[in-house]
PyMOL CGO cylinders between C-alpha atoms (Angstrom):
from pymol import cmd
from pymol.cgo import CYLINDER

trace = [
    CYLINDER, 128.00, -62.90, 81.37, 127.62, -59.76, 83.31, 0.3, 1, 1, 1, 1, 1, 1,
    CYLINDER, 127.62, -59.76, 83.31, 127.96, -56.05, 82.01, 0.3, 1, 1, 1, 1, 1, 1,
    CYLINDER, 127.96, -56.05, 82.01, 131.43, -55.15, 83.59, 0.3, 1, 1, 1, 1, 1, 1,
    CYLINDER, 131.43, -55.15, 83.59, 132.63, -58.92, 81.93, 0.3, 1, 1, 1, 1, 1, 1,
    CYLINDER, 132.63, -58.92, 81.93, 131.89, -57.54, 78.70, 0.3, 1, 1, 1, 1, 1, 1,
    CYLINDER, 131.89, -57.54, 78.70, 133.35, -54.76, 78.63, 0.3, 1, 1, 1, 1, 1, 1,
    CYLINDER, 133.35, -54.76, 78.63, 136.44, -56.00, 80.58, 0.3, 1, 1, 1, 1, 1, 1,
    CYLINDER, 136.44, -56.00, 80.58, 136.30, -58.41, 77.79, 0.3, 1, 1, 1, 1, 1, 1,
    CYLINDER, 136.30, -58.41, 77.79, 135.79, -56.42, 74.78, 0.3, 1, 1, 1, 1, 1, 1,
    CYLINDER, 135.79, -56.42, 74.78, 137.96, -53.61, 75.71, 0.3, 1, 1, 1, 1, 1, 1,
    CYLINDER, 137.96, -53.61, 75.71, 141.29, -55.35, 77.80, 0.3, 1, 1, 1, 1, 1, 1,
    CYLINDER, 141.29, -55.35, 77.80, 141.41, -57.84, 75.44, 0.3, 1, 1, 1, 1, 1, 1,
    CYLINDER, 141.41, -57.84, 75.44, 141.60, -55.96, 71.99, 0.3, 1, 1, 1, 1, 1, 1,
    CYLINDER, 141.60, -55.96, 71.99, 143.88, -53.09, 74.24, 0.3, 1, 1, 1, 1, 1, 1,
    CYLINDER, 143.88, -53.09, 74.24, 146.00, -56.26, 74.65, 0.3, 1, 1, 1, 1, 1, 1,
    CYLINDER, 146.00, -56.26, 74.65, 146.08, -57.59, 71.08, 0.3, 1, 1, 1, 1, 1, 1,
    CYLINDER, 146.08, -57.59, 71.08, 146.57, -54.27, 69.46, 0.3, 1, 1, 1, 1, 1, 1,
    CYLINDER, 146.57, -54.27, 69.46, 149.51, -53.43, 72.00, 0.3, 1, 1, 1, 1, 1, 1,
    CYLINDER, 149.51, -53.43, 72.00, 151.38, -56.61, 71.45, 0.3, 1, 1, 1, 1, 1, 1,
    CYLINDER, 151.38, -56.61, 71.45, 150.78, -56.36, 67.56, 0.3, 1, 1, 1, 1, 1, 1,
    CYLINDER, 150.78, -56.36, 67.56, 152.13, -52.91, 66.99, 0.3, 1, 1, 1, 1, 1, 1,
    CYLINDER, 152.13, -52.91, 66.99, 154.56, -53.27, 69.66, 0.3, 1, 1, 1, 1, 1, 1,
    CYLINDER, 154.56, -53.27, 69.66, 156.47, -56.76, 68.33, 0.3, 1, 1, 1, 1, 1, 1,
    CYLINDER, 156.47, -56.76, 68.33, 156.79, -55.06, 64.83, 0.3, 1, 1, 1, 1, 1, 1,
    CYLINDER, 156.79, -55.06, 64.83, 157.97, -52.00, 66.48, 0.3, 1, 1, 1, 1, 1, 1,
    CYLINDER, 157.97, -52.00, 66.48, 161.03, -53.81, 68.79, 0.3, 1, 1, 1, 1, 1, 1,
    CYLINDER, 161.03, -53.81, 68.79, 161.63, -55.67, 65.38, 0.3, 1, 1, 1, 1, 1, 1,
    CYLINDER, 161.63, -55.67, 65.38, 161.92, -52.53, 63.59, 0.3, 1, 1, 1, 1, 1, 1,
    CYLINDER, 161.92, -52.53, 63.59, 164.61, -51.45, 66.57, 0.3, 1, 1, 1, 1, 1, 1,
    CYLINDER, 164.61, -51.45, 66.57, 166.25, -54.78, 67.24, 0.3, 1, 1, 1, 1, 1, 1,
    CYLINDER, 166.25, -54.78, 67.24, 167.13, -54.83, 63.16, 0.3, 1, 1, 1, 1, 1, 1,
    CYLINDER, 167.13, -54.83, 63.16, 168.53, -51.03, 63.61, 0.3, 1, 1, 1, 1, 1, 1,
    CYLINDER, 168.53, -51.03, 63.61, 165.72, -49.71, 61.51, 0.3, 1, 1, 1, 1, 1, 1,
    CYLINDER, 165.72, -49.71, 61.51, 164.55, -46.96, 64.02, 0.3, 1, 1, 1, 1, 1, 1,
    CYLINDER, 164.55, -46.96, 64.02, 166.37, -45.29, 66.80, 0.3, 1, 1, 1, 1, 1, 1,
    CYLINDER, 166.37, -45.29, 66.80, 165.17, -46.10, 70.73, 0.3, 1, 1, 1, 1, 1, 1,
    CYLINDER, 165.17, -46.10, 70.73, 163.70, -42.17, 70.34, 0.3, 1, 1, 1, 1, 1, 1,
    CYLINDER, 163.70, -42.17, 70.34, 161.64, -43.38, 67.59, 0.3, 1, 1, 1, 1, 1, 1,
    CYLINDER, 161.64, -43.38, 67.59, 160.62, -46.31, 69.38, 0.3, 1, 1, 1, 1, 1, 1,
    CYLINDER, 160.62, -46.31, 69.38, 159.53, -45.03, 71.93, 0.3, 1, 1, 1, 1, 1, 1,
    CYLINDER, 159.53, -45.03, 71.93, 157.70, -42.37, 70.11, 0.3, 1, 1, 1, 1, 1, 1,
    CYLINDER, 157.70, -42.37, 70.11, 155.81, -44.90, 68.00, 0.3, 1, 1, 1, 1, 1, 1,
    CYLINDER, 155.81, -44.90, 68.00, 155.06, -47.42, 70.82, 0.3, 1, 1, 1, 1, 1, 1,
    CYLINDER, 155.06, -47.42, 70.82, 153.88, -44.65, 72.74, 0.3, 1, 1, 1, 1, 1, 1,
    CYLINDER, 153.88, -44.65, 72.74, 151.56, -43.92, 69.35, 0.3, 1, 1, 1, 1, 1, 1,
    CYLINDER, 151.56, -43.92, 69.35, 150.44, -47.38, 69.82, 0.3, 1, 1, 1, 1, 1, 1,
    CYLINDER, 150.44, -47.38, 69.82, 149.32, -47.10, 73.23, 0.3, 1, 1, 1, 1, 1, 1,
    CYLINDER, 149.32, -47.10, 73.23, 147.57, -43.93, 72.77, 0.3, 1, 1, 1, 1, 1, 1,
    CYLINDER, 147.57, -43.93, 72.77, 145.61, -45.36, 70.04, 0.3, 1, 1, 1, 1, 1, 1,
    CYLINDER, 145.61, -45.36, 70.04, 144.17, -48.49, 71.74, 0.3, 1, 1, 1, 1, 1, 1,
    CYLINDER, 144.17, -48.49, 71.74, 143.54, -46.20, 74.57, 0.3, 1, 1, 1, 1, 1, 1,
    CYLINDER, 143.54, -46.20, 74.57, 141.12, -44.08, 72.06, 0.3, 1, 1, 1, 1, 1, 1,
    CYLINDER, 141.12, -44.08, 72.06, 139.59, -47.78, 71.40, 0.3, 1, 1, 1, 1, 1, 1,
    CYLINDER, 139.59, -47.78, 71.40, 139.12, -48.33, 74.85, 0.3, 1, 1, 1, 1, 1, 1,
    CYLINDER, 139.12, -48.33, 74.85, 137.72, -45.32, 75.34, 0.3, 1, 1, 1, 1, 1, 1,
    CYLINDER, 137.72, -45.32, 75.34, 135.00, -45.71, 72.05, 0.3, 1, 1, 1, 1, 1, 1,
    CYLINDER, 135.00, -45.71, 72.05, 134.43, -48.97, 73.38, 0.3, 1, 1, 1, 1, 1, 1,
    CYLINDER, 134.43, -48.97, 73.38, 133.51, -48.20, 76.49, 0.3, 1, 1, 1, 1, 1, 1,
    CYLINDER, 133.51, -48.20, 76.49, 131.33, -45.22, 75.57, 0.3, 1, 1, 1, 1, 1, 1,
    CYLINDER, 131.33, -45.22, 75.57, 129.61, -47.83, 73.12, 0.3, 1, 1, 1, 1, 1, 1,
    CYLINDER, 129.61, -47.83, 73.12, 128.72, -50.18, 75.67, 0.3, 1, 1, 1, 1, 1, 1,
    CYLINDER, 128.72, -50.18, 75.67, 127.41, -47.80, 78.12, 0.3, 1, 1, 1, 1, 1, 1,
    CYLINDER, 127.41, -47.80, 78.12, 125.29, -46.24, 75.34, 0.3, 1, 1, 1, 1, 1, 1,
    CYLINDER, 125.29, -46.24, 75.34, 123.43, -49.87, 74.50, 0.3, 1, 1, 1, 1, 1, 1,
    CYLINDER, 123.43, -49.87, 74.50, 123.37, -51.05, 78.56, 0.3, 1, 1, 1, 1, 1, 1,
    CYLINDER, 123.37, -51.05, 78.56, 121.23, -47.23, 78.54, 0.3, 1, 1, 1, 1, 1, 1,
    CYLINDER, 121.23, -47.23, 78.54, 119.62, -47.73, 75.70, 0.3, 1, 1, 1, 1, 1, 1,
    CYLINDER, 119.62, -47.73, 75.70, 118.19, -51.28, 77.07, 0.3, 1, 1, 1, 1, 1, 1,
    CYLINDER, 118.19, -51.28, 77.07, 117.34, -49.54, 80.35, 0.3, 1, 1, 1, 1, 1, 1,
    CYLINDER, 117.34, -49.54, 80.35, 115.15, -47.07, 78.83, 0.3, 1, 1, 1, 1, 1, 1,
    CYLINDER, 115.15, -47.07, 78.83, 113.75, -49.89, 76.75, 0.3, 1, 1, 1, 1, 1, 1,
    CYLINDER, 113.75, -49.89, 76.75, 112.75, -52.26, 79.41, 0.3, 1, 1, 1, 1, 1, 1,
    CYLINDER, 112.75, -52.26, 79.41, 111.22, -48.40, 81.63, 0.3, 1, 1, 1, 1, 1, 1,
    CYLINDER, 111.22, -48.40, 81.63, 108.95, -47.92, 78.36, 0.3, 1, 1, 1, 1, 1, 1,
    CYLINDER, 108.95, -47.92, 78.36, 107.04, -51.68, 78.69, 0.3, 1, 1, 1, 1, 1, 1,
    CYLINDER, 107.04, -51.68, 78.69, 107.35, -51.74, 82.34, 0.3, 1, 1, 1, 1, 1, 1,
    CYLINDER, 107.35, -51.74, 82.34, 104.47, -49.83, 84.55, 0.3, 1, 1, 1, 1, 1, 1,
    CYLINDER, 104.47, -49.83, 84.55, 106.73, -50.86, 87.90, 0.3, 1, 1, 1, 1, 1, 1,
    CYLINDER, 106.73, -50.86, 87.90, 109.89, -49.37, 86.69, 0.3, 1, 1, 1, 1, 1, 1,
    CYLINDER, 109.89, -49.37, 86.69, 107.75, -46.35, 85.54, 0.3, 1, 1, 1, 1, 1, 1,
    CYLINDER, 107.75, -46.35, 85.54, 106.17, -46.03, 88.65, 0.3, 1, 1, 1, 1, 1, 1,
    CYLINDER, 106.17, -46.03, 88.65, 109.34, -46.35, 90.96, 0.3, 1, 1, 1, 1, 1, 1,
    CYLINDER, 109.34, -46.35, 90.96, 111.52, -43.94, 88.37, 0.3, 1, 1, 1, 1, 1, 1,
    CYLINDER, 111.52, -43.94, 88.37, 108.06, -41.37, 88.95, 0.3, 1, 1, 1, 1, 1, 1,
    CYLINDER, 108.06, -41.37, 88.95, 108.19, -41.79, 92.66, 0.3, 1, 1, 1, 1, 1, 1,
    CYLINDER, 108.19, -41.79, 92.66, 112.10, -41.62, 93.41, 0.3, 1, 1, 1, 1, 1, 1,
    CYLINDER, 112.10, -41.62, 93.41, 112.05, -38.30, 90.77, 0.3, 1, 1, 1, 1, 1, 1,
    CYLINDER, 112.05, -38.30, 90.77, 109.45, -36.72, 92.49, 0.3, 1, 1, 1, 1, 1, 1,
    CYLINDER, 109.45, -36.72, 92.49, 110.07, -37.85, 96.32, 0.3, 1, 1, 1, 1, 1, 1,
    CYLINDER, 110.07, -37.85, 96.32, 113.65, -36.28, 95.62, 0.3, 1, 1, 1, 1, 1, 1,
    CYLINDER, 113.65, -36.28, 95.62, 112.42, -33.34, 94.05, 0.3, 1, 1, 1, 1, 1, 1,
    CYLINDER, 112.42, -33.34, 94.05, 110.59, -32.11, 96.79, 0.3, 1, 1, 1, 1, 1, 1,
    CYLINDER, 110.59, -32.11, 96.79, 113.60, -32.83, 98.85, 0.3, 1, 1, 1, 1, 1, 1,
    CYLINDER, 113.60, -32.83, 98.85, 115.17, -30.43, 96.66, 0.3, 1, 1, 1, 1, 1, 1,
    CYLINDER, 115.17, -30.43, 96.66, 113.35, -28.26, 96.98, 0.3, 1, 1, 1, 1, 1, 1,
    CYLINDER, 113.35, -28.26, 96.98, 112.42, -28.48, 100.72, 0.3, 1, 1, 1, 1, 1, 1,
    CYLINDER, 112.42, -28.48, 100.72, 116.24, -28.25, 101.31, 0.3, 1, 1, 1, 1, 1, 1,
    CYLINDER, 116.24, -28.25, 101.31, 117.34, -25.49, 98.94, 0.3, 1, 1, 1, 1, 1, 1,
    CYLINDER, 117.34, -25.49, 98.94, 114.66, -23.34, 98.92, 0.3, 1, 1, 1, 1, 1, 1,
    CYLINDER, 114.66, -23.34, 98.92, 111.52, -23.84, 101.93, 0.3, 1, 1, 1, 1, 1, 1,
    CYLINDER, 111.52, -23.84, 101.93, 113.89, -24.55, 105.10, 0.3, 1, 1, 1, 1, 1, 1,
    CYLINDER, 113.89, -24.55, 105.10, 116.10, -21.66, 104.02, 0.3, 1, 1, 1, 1, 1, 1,
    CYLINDER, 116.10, -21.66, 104.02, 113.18, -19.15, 103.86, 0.3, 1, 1, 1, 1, 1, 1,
    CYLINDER, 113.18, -19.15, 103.86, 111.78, -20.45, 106.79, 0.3, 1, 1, 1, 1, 1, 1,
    CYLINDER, 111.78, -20.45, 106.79, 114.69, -20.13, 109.02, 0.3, 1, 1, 1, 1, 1, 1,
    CYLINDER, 114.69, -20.13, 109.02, 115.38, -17.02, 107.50, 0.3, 1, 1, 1, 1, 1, 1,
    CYLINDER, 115.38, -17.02, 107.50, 111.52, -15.76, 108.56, 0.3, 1, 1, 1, 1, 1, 1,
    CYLINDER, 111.52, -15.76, 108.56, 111.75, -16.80, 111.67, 0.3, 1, 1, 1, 1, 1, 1,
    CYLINDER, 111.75, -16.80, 111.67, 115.55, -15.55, 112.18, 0.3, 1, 1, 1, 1, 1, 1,
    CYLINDER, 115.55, -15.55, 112.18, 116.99, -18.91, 113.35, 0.3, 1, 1, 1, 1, 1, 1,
    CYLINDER, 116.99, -18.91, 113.35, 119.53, -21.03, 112.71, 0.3, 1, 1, 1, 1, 1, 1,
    CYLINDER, 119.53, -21.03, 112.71, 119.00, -24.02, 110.74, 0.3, 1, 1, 1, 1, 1, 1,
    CYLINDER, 119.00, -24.02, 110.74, 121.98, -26.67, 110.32, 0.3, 1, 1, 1, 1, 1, 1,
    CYLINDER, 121.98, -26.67, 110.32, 122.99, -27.66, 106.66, 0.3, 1, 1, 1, 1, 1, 1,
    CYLINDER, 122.99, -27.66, 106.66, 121.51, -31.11, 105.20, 0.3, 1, 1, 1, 1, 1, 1,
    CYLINDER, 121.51, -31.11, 105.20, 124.56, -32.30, 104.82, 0.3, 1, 1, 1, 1, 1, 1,
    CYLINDER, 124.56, -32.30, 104.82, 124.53, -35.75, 102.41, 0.3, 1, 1, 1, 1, 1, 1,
    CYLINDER, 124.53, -35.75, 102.41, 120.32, -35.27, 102.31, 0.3, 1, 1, 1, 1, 1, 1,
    CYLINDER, 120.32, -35.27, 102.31, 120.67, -32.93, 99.49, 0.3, 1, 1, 1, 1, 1, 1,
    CYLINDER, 120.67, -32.93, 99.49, 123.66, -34.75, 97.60, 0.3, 1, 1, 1, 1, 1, 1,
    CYLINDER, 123.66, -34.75, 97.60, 122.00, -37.93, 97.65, 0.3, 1, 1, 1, 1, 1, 1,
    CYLINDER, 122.00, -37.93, 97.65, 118.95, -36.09, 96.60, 0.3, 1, 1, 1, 1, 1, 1,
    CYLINDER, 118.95, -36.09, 96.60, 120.97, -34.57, 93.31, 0.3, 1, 1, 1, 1, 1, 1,
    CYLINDER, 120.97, -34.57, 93.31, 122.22, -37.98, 92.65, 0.3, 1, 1, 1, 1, 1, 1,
    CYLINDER, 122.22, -37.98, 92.65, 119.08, -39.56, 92.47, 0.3, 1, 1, 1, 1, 1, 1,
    CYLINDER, 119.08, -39.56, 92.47, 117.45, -37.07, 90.53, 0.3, 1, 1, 1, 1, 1, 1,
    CYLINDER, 117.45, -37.07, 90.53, 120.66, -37.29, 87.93, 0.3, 1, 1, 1, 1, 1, 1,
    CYLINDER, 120.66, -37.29, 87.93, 119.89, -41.52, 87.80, 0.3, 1, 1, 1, 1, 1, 1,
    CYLINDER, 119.89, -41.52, 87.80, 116.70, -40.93, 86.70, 0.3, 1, 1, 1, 1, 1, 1,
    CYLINDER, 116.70, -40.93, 86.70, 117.26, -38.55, 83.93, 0.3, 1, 1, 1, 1, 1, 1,
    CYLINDER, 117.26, -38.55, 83.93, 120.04, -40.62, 82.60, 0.3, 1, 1, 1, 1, 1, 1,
    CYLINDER, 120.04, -40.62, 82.60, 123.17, -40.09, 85.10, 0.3, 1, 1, 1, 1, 1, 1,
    CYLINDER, 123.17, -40.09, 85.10, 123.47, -43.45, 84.98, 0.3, 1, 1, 1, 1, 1, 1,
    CYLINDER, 123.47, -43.45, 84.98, 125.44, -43.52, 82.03, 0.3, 1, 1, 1, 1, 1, 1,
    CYLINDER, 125.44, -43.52, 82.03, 127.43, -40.17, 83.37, 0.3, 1, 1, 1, 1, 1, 1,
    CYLINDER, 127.43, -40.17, 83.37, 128.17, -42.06, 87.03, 0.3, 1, 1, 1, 1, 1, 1,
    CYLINDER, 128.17, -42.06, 87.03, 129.81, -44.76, 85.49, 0.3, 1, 1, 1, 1, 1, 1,
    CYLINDER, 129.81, -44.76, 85.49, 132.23, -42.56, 84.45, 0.3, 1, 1, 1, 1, 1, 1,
    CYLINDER, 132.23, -42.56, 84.45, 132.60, -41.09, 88.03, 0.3, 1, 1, 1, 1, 1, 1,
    CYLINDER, 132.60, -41.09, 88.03, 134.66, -42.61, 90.88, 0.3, 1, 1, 1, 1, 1, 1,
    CYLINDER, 134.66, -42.61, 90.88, 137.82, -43.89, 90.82, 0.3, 1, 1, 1, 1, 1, 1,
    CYLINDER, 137.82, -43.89, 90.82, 138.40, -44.35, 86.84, 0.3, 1, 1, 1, 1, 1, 1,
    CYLINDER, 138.40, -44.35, 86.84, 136.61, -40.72, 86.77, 0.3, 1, 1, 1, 1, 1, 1,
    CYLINDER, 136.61, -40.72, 86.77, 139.50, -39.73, 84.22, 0.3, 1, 1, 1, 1, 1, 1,
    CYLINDER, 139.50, -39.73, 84.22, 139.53, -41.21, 80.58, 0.3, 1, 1, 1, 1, 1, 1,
    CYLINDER, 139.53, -41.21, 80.58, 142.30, -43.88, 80.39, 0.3, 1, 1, 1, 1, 1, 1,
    CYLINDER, 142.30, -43.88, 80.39, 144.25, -41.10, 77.93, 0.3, 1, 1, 1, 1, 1, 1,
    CYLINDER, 144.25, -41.10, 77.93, 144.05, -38.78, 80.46, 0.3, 1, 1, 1, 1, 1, 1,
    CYLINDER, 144.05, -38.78, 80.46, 145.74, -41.42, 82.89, 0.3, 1, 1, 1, 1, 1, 1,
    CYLINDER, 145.74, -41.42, 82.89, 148.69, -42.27, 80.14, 0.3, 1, 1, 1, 1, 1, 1,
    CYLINDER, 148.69, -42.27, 80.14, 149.35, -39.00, 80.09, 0.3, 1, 1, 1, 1, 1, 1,
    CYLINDER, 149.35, -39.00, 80.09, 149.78, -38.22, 83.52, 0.3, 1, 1, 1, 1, 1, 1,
    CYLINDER, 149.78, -38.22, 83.52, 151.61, -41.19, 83.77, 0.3, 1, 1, 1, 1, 1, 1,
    CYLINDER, 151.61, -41.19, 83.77, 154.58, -40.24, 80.67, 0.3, 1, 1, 1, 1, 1, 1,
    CYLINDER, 154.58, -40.24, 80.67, 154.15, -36.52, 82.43, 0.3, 1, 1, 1, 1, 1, 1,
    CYLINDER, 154.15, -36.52, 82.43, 155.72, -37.56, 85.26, 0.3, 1, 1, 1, 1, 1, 1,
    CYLINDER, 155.72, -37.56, 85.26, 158.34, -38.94, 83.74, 0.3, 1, 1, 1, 1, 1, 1,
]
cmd.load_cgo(trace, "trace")
């Protein structure tokens, strides 16, 4: 089973379980008048929150041990150790050449030198990957906020 399968499966389904629990006891508790549609909605919304904290734990969790196992696997193997040493210190002189020598050098010679453009950014990412981004970037992209962060955007705009 593949890393993203794991956690879709860890996380979605106890999100699910935990949602339906609290949430058939709650409509119970409404449909036999013994909270108001205020306080149902108040306590579902509790419910939500926390198994969005659980996905959230979870998630951390697994991207901790799928780290963890990287770093393991870097310390026995002298190819990974070799690549990571290469791609840190190829893109390190890119950094370097890009921030700091091509600026002065221009600047010497009083000429115009266009900007690197993506050079530099994918320079900065790779750097970040091999002192542990990787964890970070999985964060990133288009589920860059933390699902609690999304809920509450989402009753916000209510």
């Amino acid at each position: 089973m593949g890393f993203l399968s794991v956690i879709l499966s860890k996380v979605g389904l106890g999100f699910v379980e935990k949602l339906i629990d609290g949430g058939t006891h709650l409509f119970e508790a409404y449909l036999n008048k013994q909270i108001t549609v205020e306080e149902l909605r108040t306590k579902l919304l509790g419910v939500v929150m926390s198994s969005a904290v659980d996905i959230e734990k979870s998630h951390a969790e697994a991207i901790t041990a799928g780290f963890h196992d990287f770093m393991e696997a870097a310390q026995k193997s002298k190819l990974m150790q070799a690549v990571w040493a290469s791609v840190a210190l190829s893109q390190l002189f890119v950094l370097l050449w890009h921030q700091l020598a091509i600026p002065f050098i221009a600047f010497h010679y009083g000429v115009h030198y266009p900007p690197s453009g993506s050079t530099v950014d994918w320079a900065y990412a790779l750097v970040m990957f091999c002192m542990g981004g990787g964890a970070i970037a999985l964060r990133m992209g288009p589920g860059s906020t933390s699902v609690i962060d999304q809920l509450k955007s989402l009753i916000a705009r209510k």
